[in-house]
N, C-alpha and C positions, 0 to 999 in steps of 0.2 A: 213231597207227599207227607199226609201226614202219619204219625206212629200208626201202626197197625193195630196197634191194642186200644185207641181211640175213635176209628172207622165205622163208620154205621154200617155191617156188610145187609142187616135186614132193611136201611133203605136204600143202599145202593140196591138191591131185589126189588122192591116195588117202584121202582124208577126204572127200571130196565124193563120189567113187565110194562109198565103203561109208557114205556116207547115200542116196544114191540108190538102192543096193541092196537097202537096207533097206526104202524106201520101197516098192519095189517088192512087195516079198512080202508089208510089208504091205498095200499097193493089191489083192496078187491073192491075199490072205485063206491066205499061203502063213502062217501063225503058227507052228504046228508048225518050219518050218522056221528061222523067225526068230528062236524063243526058241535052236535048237541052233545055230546058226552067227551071231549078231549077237550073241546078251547072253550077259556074262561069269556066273556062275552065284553072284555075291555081289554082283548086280545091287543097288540102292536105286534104286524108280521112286515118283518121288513129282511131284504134282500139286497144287499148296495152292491154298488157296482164296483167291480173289483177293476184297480187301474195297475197299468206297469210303469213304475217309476222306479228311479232310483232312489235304494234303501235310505240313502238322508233325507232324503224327501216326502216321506212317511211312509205308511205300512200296507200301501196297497188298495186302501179302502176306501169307496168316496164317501164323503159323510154328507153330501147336500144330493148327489146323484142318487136314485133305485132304478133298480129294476121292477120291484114289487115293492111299495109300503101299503097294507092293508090296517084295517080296524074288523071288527064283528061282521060291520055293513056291507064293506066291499068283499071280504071272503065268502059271506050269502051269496052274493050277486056272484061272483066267480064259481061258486058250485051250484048255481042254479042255470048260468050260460053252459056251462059243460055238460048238462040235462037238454037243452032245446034244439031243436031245429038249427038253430042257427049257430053251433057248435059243429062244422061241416068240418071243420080239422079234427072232430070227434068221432067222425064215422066213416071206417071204424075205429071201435074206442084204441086209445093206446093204453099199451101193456108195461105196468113199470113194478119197477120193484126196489123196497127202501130196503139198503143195508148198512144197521145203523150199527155202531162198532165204537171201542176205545170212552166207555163213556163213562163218564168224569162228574161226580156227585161234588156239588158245596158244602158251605155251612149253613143250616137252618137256620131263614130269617121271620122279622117279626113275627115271631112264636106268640100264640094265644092256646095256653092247654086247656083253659074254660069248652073252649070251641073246635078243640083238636085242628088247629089250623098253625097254618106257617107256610112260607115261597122259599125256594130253592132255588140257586142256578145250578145249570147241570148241561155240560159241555159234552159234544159227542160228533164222533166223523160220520160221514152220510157219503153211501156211494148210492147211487142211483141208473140203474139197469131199463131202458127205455125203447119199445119197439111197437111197431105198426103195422098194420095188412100183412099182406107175405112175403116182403121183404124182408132179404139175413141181414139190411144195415139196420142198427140200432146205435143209440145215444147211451154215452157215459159222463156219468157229471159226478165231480166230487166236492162236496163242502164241507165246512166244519161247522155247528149249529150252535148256540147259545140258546138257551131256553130257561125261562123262569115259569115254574113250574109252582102254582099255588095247590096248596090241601087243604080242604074246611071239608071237616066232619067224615073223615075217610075218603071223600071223593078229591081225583086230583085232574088239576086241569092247565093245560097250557096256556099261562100269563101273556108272555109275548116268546119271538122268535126271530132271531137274526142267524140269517144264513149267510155263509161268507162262501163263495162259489171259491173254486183253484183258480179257474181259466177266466183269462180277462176278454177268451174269443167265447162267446156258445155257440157251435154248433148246431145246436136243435134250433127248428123250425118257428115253436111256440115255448111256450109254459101252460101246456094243457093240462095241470097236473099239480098239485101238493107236493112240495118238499117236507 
């Protein structure tokens, strides 16, 4: 880590704020909302599929495999089937909730102060709390997320998004749902 006396702690704060907000809207199924004010619109949301192999063998991750590789287009469409009729694993809605934790600010890139802008990476654990009708079983998923995070002009918006799931089994039924 680096010196403490070099640490942005005020944007480690507004990094944490607008993942918290985000969580938010995603926890109260606000998506509509989340794709126009969170995600930058040359978004790359990918998800790879986590394999078990031995550790010489690489790190777990498949790099030509997903489970989810999105752009702007496909995240529309995905929070627009979660709205329709025909989102029948929707109804009723599921109840989930981001807890997002351990999160890990970069260094500020291509910096333009002209235009108060600049992209970030910025790493952080994701536990995911997931339940439906009135059933006590519910889903636990835990990842670790990468996110590049751009700012122009105060507003900050999520660049792209690689989730790296723990479990190489899921359990849950769908991905009716934003990580």
């Amino acid at each position: 880590m680096k010196n403490l006396d070099q640490y942005d702690f005020a944007l480690h704060g507004i990094v944490s704020q607008f993942l918290a907000y985000e969580s938010e809207l995603l926890d109260n199924r606000q998506l509509k909302e989340w794709l126009a004010t969170c995600v930058d619109e040359s978004i790359r949301y990918v998800i790879p599929l986590r394999l078990t192999m031995m550790k010489e063998d690489g790190d777990g991750i498949s790099k030509t495999t997903h489970l989810q590789y999105d752009d702007w287009n496909a995240l529309a469409m995905r929070i627009k089937r979660f709205d329709s009729r025909a989102a029948w694993s929707e109804n009723p809605e599921t109840r989930v909730r981001h807890f997002v934790s351990n999160v890990r600010v970069g260094e500020k890139v291509n910096v333009n102060e002209a235009a108060d802008s600049f992209e970030i990476t910025v790493k952080s654990n994701l536990l995911i709390y997931r339940s439906r009708g009135p059933s006590p079983e519910h889903d636990l998923l835990s990842a670790e997320r990468t996110d590049v995070l751009r700012q122009v002009n105060g507003d900050m918006k999520l660049l792209s998004r690689e989730v790296r799931l723990d479990s190489s089994v899921i359990g849950t039924h769908n991905f009716s749902f934003i990580f």
